[in-house]
Each structure stands twice: as structure tokens, then as C-alpha cells.
N, C-alpha and C positions, 0 to 999 in steps of 0.2 A: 504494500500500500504506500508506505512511505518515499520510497522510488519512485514510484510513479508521480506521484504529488511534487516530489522534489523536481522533476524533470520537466513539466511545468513552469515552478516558480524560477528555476535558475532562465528559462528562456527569457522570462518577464522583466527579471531583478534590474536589467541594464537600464530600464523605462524607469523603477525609481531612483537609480541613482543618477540617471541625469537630470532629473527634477528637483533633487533633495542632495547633491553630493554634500561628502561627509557624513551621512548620517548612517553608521554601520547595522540598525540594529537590524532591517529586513536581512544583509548579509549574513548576521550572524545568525539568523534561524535557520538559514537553509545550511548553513556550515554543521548548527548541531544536527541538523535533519541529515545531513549527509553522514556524522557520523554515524548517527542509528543506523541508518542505511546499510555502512561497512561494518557492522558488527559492535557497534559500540552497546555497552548496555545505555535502556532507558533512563534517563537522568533528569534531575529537577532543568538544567541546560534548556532540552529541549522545551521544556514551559513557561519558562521564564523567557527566552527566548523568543516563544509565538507570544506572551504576552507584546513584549516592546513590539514585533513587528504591527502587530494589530495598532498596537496605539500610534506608531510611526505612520500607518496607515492612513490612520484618522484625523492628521496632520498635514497629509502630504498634499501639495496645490493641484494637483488636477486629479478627476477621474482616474484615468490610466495607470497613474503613480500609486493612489489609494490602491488599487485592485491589484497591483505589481506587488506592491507592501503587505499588503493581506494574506497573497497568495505564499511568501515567504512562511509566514504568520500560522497559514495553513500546514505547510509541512512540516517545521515543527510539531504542531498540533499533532500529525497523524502517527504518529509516535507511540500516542495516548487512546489509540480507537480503541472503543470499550465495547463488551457484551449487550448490552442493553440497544432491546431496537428500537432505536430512534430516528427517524427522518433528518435529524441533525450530524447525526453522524455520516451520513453521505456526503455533507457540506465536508469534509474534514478528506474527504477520497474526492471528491469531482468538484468542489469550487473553483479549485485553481484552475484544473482544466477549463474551465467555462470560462474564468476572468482572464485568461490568456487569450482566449475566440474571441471576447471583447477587447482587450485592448491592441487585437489585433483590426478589430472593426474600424475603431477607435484613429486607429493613425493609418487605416484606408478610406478615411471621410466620411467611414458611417457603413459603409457596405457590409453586409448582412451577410454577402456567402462568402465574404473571406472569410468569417465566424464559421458558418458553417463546415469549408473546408478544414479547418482547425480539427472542428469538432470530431471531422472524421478522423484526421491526421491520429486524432487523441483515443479513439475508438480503438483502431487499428493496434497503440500501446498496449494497451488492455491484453493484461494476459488471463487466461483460465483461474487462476486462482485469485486475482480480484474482483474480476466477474462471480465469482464463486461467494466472497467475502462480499461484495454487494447485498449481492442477493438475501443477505440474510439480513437485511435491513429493509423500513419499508420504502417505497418508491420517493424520491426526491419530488417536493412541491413547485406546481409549476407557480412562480411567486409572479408579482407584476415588475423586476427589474429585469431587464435584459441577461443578468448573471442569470439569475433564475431561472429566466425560462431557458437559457443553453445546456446550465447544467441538467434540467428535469429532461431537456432532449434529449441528451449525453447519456442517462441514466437509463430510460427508458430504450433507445438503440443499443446499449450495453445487457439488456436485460432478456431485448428479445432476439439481438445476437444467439445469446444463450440459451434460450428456449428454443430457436430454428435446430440450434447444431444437437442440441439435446432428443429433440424431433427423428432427425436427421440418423442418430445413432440408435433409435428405437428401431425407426423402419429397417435399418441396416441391421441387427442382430434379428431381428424379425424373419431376415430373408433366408 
């Protein structure tokens, strides 16, 4: 999970720091995230970490830069995905992926299918066992902000991905 997220936020990271240079903290979450990543154990790092990023976030002067900072924010966070099935836990696997298809909209003037190209791009990552790990969550809300509704598309294409090839493998041991 937290790979994935990471891979994401580091594409984004460079939109906040040229809005905010010097401000290390979105850096430093995706550095603790990366550690988790490589084997690091889970550590207070990673939380305190996606704290400042969030709040760096919520500071930062444009759109782009917030969603960039977030998205840091977020893979720290993912670190931390917990049992409990919550529709907010998806935020913590697929924001980032979303807020990257926007701020790739973002600095294409608004255009909607470079988003959507993203979104496949982001599909495509998606390995079996976070598809797998989705799943166990309920479906992502399709909210009224533009992240929202990518990620609830994201989620949703990631879902029935998985129900096609699941399908797919019935009729084939079937035969």
C-alpha cells in the first residue's frame, strides 16, 4: 500500500516545493514513507510526519501545492492502514493517486482527460494485493470535489478490475 501511495506523492512533491521552497516537511513524509517502504519498522516518524505534511498543506498558496503537500501527508499516513472498515481508509490508498490526476488537470488548464489518463496510468500500478487490500474496505465516496470524485472512479475501476479477472478465472477453472 504504502508504495504505491508513495509513488504518487514523490511524482507530485516537485509542484510543492516550487510553490513553498524550503519548506521540508511534505519531503520529509515521503522520506519516512519510503522508509517503511524499505523495511523500516513502523514508527511515531511516519505520523508525525503526515501530520506537518497535512498542515504544510493547508498553508500552501495554490490548489496544486495543497494537494502535492497532502499527498506526501498521505503516504506517511499509509503506514498506519488499520483493520477497521472505513471508507476513510481508502483516502489513505487512493487520494494521492487522485490528487496527482488533478494536479495534473491542474497545470493542463483544466483538462479533465489528462486526469483521467493519470487515473489509468494509476490503475495499471495497482497490483493484486492492493486490489485485494481495497477490497476489504467499503467503496470510496463519490464527494462533490474533483479529488473525490477521481478517487471514487479510481476505486471503483480498481474494484471491478477485480471482479472481471475474478469472473474470468471462475469460467476458466469451470472449463
Amino acid at each position: 500500500m504504502a508504495r504505491y501511495v508513495v509513488l504518487h506523492a514523490e511524482d507530485v512533491l516537485p509542484v510543492f516545493e516550487r510553490a513553498v521552497p524550503g519548506d521540508p516537511r511534505p519531503r520529509a513524509a515521503i522520506d519516512a514513507a519510503r522508509e517503511f517502504v524499505n523495511g523500516a519498522r513502523r514508527t511515531a516518524a511516519q505520523r508525525l510526519t503526515s501530520v506537518d505534511a497535512h498542515r504544510a498543506a493547508r498553508a500552501a498558496p495554490t490548489e496544486a501545492a495543497r494537494l502535492a503537500a497532502r499527498s506526501a501527508g498521505d503516504a506517511a499516513s499509509a503506514a498506519y492502514l488499520h483493520p477497521l472498515a472505513r471508507a476513510t481508509q481508502v483516502g489513505h490508498i487512493l487520494r494521492a493517486c487522485a490528487s496527482a490526476a488533478r494536479i495534473a488537470e491542474l497545470e493542463a488548464g483544466g483538462d479533465t482527460a489528462v486526469g483521467d489518463a493519470l487515473l489509468e496510468r494509476s490503475r495499471q500500478r495497482a497490483t493484486p494485493v492492493l486490489v485485494d487490500v481495497l477490497r476489504r474496505y467499503p467503496p470510496a465516496k463519490d464527494g462533490s470535489s474533483r479529488v473525490a470524485r477521481l478517487m471514487s472512479a479510481l476505486d471503483s475501476s480498481l474494484r471491478e478490475s477485480a471482479d472481471r479477472t475474478s469472473a474470468h478465472a471462475d469460467r476458466a477453472g469451470g472449463a
